[in-house]
C-alpha positions in Angstrom: -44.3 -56.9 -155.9 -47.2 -55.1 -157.8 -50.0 -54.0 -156.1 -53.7 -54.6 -157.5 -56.7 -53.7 -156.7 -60.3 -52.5 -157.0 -61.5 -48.6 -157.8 -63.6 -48.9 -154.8 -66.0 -46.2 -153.4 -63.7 -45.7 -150.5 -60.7 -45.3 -152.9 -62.4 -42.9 -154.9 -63.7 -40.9 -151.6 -60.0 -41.1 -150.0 -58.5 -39.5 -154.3 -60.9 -36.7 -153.5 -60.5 -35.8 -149.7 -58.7 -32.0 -149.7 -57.4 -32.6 -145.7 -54.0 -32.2 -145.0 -51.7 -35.1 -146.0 -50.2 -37.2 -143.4 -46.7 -37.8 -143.4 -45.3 -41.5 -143.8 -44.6 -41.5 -140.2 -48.3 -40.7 -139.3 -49.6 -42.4 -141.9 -47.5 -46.0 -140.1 -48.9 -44.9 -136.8 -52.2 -45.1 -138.1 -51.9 -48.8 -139.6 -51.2 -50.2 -142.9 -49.1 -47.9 -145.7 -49.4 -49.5 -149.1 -46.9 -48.9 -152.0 -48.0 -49.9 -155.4 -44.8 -50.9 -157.3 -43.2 -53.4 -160.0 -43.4 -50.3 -162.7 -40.7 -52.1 -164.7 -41.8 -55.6 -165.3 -45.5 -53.4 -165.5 -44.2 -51.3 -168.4 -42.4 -54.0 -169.4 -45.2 -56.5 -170.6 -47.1 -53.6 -171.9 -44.3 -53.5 -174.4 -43.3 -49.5 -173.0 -40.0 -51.3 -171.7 -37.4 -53.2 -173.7 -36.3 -56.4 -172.0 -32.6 -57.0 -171.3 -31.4 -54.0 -170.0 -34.8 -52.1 -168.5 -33.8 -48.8 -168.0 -36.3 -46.7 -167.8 -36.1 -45.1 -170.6 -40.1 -44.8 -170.9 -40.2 -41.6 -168.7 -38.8 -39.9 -171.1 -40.4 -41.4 -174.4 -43.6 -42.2 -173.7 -44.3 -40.2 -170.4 -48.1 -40.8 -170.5 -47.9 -44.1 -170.0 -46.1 -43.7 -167.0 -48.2 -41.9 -165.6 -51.6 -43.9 -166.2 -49.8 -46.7 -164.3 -49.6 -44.3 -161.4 -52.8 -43.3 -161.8 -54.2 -46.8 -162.0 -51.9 -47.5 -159.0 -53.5 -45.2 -156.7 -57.1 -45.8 -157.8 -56.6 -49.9 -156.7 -55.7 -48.3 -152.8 -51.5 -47.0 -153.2 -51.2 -44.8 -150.3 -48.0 -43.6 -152.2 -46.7 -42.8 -155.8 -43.4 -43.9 -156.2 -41.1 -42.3 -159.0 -39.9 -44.6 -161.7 -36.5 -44.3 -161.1 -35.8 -47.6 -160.3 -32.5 -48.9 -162.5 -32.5 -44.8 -163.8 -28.7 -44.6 -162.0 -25.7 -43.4 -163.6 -24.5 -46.8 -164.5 -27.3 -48.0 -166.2 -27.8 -45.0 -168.4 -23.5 -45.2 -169.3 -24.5 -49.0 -170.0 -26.9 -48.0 -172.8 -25.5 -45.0 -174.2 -27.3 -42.5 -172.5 -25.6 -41.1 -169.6 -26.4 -37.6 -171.0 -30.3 -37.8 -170.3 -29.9 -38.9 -166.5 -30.6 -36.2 -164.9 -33.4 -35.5 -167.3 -35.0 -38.9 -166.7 -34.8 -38.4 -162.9 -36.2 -35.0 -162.8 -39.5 -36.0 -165.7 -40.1 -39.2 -163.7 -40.3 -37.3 -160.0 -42.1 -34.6 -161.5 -44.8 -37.4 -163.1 -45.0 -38.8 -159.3 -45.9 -35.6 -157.9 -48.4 -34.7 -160.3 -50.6 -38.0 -159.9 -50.1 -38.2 -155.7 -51.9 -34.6 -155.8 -54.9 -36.6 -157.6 -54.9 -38.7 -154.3 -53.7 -36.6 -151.5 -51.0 -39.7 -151.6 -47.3 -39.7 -150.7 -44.3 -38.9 -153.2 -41.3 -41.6 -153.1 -38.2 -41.0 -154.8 -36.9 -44.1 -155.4 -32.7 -45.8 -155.8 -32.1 -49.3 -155.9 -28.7 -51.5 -156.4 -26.3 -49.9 -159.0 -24.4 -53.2 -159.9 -20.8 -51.9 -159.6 -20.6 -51.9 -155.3 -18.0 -54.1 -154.3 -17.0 -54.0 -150.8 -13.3 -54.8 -151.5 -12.7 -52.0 -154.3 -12.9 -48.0 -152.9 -13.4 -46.9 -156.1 -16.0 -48.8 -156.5 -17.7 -47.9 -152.8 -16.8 -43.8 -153.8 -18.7 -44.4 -157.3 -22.2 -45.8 -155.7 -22.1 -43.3 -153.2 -21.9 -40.6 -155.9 -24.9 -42.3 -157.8 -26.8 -42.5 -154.5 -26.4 -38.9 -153.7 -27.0 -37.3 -157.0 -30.4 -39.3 -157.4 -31.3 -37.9 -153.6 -30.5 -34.9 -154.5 -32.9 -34.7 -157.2 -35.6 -36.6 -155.4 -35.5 -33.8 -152.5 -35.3 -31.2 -155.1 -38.8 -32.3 -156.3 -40.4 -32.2 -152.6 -40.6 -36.1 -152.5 -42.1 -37.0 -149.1 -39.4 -40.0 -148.6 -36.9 -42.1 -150.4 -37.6 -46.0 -151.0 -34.0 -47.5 -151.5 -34.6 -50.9 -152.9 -33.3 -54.5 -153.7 -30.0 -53.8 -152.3 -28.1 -56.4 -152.2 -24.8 -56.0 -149.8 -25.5 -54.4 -146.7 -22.8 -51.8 -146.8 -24.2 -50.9 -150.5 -27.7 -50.4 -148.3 -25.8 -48.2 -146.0 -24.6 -45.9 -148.6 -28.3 -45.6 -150.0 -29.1 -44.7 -146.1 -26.4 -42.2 -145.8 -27.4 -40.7 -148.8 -31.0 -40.5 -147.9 -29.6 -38.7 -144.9 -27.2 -36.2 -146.4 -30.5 -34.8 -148.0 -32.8 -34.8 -144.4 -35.7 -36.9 -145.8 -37.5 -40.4 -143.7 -36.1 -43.4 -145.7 -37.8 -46.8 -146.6 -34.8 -49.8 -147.0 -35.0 -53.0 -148.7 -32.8 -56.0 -149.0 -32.3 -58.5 -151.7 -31.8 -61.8 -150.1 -30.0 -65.2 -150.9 -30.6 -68.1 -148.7 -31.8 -65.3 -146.2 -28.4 -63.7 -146.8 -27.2 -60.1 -148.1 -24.3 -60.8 -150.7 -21.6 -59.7 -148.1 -23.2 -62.4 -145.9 -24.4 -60.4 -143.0 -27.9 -62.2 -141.9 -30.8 -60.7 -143.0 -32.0 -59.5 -139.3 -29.0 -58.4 -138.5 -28.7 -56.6 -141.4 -32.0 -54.9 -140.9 -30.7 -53.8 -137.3 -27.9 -52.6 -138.4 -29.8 -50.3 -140.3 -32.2 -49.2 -138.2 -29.2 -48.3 -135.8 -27.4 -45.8 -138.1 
């Protein structure tokens, strides 16, 4: 969901503060951590975004935008900027032609995250989300999202992101191959789950699911 909100004197006193920054951990202890998202539908009816297959590809054409809407993010109260990564896999960019600027894409849209959260003394998310080719019954399948997983961790922990958001997963084994992944690169991790009748697509309840999760 997008977040909005009001440039408030408290906002503005919290962009300027210079003390150290709290990890997500600390920040959870202390109460509420809010993550302004819904870049895509965002860019998207600013007309930066082309509907249909919503790749991304605005990081890389029209960067400033981008980051505005992290900017404007964190002045309405984000405690975290979260790259625009989301649908910026391996399989979306083959889909439209542009597998060659993947890594590109990733690297310009963390680097855009990092440079507004220093505005705020706000967290940096890397972000992955559901690829669209997982199916449980097909290892090739399985082997390729892992691949897509890792790579985009890779790059988020090369930038210095504070955690990873994996999100709108829809099987729970596809959400623990974002986990792992997040994992394999030693950063905190932030899962969510895209539900059907309060079920994950390989049927596993939705609690369950999220216990399962929380166990590995």
């Amino acid at each position: 969901d997008t977040t909005y909100g009001c440039y408030t004197k408290e906002t503005n006193s919290r962009m300027e503060s210079t003390q150290q920054k709290l990890s997500l951990e600390e920040r959870l202890g202390q109460g509420v951590v809010i993550c302004g998202e819904g870049y895509l539908f965002e860019l998207e009816r600013r007309g930066w975004v082309s509907v249909g297959s919503f790749v991304p590809e605005v990081v890389i054409d029209h960067p400033s935008a981008v980051e505005e809407l992290h900017r404007e993010f964190l002045r309405s109260g984000s405690d975290v900027v979260e790259a625009f990564t989301y649908y910026g896999h391996r399989e979306k960019m083959r889909l439209i032609g542009k597998e060659h600027l993947l890594e590109d894409l990733n690297r310009k849209a963390l680097e855009i995250a990092k440079k507004v959260a220093q505005e705020g003394n706000a967290l940096v998310a890397g972000n992955i989300c559901n690829t669209n080719v997982y199916d449980p019954a097909d290892p090739k399948s399985i082997e390729d999202t892992r691949a897509m997983f890792e790579e985009q961790c890779r790059w988020a922990a090369e930038a210095g992101v504070d955690f990873i958001i994996a999100e709108t997963i829809d099987y729970l084994g596809e959400a623990k191959l974002a986990l792992e992944a997040i994992k394999k690169v030693g950063l905190p991790s932030v899962v969510t789950l895209g539900l059907s009748k309060m079920l994950v697509r390989d049927h596993s309840d939705w609690i369950d699911a999220f216990l399962q999760l929380k166990a590995d």
